[in-house]
C-alpha positions in Angstrom: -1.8 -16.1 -14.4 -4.4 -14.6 -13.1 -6.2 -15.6 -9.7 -10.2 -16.1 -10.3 -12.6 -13.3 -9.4 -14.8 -15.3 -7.2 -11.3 -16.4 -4.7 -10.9 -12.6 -4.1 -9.7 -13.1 -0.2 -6.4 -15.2 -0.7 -5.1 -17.4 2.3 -2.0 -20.5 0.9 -0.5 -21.1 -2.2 2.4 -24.1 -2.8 3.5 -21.4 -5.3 4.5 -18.1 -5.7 2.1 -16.9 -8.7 1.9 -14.1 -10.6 -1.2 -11.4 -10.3 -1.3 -8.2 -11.8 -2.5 -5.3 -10.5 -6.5 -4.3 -11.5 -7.2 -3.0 -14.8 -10.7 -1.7 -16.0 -12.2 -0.6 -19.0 -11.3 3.3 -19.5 -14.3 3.8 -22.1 -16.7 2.7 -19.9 -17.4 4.8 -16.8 -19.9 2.1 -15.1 -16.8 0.0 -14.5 -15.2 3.0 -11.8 -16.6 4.7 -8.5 -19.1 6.7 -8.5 -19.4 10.0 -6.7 -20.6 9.2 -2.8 -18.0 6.5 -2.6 -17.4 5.8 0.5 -13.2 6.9 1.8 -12.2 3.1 2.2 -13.6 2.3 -1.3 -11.6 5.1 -2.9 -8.5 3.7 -1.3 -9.2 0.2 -2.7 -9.7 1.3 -6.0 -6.2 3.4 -6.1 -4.1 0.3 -3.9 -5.7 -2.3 -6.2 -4.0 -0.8 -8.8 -0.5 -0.7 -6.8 2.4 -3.0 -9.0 4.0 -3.4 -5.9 0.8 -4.7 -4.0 0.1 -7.7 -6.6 3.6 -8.5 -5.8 3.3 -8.1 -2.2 0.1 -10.4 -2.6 1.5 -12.8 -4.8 4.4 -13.4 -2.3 2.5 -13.8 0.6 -0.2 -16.0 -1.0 2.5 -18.4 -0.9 3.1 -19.0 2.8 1.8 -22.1 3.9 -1.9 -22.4 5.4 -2.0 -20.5 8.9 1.7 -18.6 8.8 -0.3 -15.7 7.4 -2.2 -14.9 10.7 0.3 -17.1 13.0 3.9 -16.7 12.0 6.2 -18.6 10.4 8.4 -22.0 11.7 11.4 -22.4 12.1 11.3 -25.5 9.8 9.2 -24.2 7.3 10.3 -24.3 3.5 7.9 -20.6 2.8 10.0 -18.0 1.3 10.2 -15.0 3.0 10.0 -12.6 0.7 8.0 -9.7 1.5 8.3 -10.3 5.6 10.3 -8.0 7.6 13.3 -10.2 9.3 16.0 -9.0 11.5 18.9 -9.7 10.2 17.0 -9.4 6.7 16.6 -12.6 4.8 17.8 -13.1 1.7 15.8 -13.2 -1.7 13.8 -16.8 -2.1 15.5 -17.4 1.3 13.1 -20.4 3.5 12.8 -19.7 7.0 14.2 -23.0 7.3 17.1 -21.7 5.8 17.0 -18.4 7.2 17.1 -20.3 11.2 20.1 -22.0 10.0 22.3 -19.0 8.7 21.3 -16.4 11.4 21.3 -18.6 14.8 24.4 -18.6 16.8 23.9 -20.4 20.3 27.1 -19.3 21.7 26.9 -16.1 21.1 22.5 -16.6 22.0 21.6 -15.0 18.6 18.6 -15.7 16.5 17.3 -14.2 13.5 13.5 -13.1 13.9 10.8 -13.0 11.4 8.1 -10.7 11.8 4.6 -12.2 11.4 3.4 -11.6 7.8 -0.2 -10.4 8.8 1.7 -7.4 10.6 4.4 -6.7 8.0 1.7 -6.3 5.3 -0.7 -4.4 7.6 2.1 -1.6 8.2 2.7 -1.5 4.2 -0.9 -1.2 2.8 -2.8 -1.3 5.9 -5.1 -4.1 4.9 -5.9 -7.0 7.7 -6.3 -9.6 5.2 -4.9 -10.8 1.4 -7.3 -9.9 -1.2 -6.5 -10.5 -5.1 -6.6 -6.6 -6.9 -9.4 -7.8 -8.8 -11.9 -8.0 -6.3 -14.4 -5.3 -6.5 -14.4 -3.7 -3.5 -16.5 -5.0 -0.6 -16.2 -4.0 2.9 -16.9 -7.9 4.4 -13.7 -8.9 2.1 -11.9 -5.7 2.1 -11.1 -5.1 5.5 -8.5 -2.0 6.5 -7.0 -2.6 10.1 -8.5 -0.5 13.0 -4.4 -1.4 13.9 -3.6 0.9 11.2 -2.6 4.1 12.3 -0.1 6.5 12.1 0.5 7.3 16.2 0.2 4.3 18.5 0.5 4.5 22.4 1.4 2.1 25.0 1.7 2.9 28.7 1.2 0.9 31.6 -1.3 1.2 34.0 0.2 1.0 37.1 3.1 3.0 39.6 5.3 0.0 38.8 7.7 -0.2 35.9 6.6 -2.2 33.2 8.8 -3.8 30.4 6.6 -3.5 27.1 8.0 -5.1 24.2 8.3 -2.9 21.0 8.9 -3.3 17.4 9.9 -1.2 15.1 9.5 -0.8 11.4 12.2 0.9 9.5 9.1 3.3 8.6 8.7 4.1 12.6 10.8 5.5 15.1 10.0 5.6 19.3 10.1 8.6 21.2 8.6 8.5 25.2 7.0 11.0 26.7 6.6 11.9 29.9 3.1 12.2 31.6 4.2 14.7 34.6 5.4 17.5 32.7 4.1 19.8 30.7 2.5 19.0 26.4 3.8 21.7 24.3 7.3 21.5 25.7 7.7 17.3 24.4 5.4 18.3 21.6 7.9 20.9 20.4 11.0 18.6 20.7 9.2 15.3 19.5 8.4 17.4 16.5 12.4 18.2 15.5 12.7 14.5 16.2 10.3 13.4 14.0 11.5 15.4 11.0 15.0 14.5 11.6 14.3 10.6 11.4 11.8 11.9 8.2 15.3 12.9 6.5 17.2 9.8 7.7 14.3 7.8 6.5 14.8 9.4 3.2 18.0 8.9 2.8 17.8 5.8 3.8 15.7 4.5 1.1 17.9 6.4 -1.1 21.0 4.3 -0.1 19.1 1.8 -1.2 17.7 2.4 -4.3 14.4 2.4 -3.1 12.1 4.5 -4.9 10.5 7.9 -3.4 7.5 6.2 -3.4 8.3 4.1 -0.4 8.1 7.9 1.6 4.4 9.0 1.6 3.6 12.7 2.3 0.8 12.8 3.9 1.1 16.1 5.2 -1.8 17.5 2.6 -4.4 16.3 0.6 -5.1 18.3 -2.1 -3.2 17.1 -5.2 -3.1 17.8 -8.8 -4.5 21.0 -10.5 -7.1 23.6 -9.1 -10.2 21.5 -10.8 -12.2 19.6 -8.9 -11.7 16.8 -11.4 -14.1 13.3 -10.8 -12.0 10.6 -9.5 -13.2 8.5 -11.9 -12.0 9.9 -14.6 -8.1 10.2 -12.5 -8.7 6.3 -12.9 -9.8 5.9 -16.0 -6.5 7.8 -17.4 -4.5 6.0 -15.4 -6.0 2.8 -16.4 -5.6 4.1 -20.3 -2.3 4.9 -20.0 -1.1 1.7 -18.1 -2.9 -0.7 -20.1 -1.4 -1.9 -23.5 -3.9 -2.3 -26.3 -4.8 -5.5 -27.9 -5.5 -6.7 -31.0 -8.4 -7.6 -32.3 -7.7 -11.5 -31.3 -7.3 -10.4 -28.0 -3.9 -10.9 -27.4 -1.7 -8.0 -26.9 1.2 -7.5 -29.9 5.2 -7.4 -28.5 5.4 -4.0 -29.4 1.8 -2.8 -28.2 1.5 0.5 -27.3 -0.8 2.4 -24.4 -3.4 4.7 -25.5 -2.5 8.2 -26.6 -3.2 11.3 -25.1 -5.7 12.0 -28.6 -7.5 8.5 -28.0 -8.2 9.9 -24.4 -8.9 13.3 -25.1 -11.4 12.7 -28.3 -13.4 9.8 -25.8 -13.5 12.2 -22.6 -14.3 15.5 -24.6 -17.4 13.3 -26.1 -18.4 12.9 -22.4 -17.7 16.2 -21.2 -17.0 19.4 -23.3 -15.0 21.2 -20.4 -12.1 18.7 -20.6 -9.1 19.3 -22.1 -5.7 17.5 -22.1 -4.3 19.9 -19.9 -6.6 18.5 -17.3 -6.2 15.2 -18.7 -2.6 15.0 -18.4 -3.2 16.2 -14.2 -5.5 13.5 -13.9 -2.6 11.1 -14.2 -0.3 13.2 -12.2 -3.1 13.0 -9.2 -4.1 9.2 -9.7 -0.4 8.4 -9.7 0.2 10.2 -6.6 -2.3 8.2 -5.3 -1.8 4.6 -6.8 1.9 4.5 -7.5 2.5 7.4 -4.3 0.4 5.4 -1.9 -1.4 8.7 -1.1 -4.5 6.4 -1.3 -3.4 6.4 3.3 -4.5 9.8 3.5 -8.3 8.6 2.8 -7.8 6.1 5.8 -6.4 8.9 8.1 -9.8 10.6 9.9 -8.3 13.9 10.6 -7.2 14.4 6.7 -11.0 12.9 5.8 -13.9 14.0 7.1 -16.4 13.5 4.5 -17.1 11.1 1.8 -17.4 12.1 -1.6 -15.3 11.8 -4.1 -14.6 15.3 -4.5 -12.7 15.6 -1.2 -10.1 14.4 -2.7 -9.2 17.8 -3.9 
């Protein structure tokens, strides 16, 4: 089931319920970006069309009224699913539930849950819920200011300070020191940083994540030497994802995505350059991109500097 258009931001649900990740039209080009697209646009156009986000959505959508933003009680009967915990929760696990299995008061032990609003911020970076079919609008589609790949925190003052930090199994803490000299900490934070890069890895690895769930963002340019139209990297991967229908509009059991020759003979109408070698990286780029998450590197200023589509290459 499908969440309506016009409730695009999503706050509470009593249910988990299903939404699928956006889907347009392939044969008709009015339907996808057009060059001068702004960078956050671009990204909401590839994460909209994220499996993993609907899910992440879905789940979330769920929490009662207010835990989004505020947290989750201890007596409350939300699911957890899709909210970093420590010790992790388990699947369809209430927090209720969750309080009861993890705290220990002898031993002064308490599981924590980490507020939703933060755990999907550090995933996809967006500050609020919104369904994958909303077109994109910057009032609705908001991308955190929080969400950034180096944070700082220092105090202020020639006093020690205590400062509370959490980490993400996606982040690892190294301190600096502000007496001595840059390049030296530079040079060692660096062999740090790639070390915990591999344990990250392997990490997921151990647990048959996928290698999606490690994003690359150490270049942009992806795909062929073209300077292919980001439209048409969507419009392949929307052809290739979605099954067809028949002519009742329902789609058959054994329903099939279009063919390479259905995209090549509608796209070579449009544009005699194109060929299905271009075609087929196309797919290869919008997949890094969707299924990849490379759609960060558009929200990382120092990777994009201007706005056109074309950047992207």
């Amino acid at each position: 089931m499908r969440r309506s258009k016009t409730n695009a931001t999503l706050e509470s649900a009593t249910q988990v319920t299903t939404i699928q990740p956006h889907r347009a039209d392939w044969k008709n080009a009015a339907e996808y970006p057009v060059l001068g697209a702004t960078p956050q646009e671009l990204a909401w156009e590839f994460l909209r069309r994220n499996q993993e986000y609907a899910n992440h959505v879905a789940q979330l959508s769920a929490l009662a009224e207010g835990e989004f933003m505020g947290g989750v009680k201890k007596k409350s009967l939300s699911k957890l699913d899709g909210i970093y915990c420590w010790p992790a929760a388990a699947p369809n696990e209430t927090a209720q539930d969750y309080f009861s299995r993890t705290t220990n008061k002898k031993k002064n032990l308490v599981g924590r849950i980490d507020t939703p609003y933060n755990s999907f911020i550090n995933r996809w970076g967006l500050a609020n819920l919104v369904d994958p079919c909303a077109k994109y609008d910057p009032s609705i589609v908001k991308f955190s200011e929080k969400f950034s790949f180096i944070r700082r925190k220092q105090t202020k003052e020639l006093t020690i300070k205590s400062l509370k930090l959490f980490l993400y199994p996606n982040e690892i803490a190294i301190r600096f020191r502000a007496d001595f000299a840059i390049p030296a900490q530079i040079e060692k934070a660096a062999a740090l940083l790639k070390t915990a890069q591999k344990d990250y890895q392997k990490l997921l690895r151990s647990n048959n994540r996928k290698a999606t769930d490690f994003v690359d963002l150490s270049i942009a340019r992806v795909g062929s030497d073209d300077h292919p139209d980001t439209s048409y990297w969507l419009r392949t991967y929307d052809a290739r994802r979605t099954p067809i229908t028949a002519s009742n509009g329902r789609i058959p059991k054994n329903a099939r995505c279009t063919t390479w020759g259905e995209i090549h003979t509608k796209f070579h109408s449009e544009r005699s350059d194109i060929d299905i070698g271009r075609e087929r990286g196309w797919l290869a780029s919008a997949k890094a991109y969707i299924e990849g998450k490379k759609f960060m590197l558009l929200l990382n200023p120092s990777a994009t500097t201007k706005k056109k589509n074309s950047n992207l290459d």
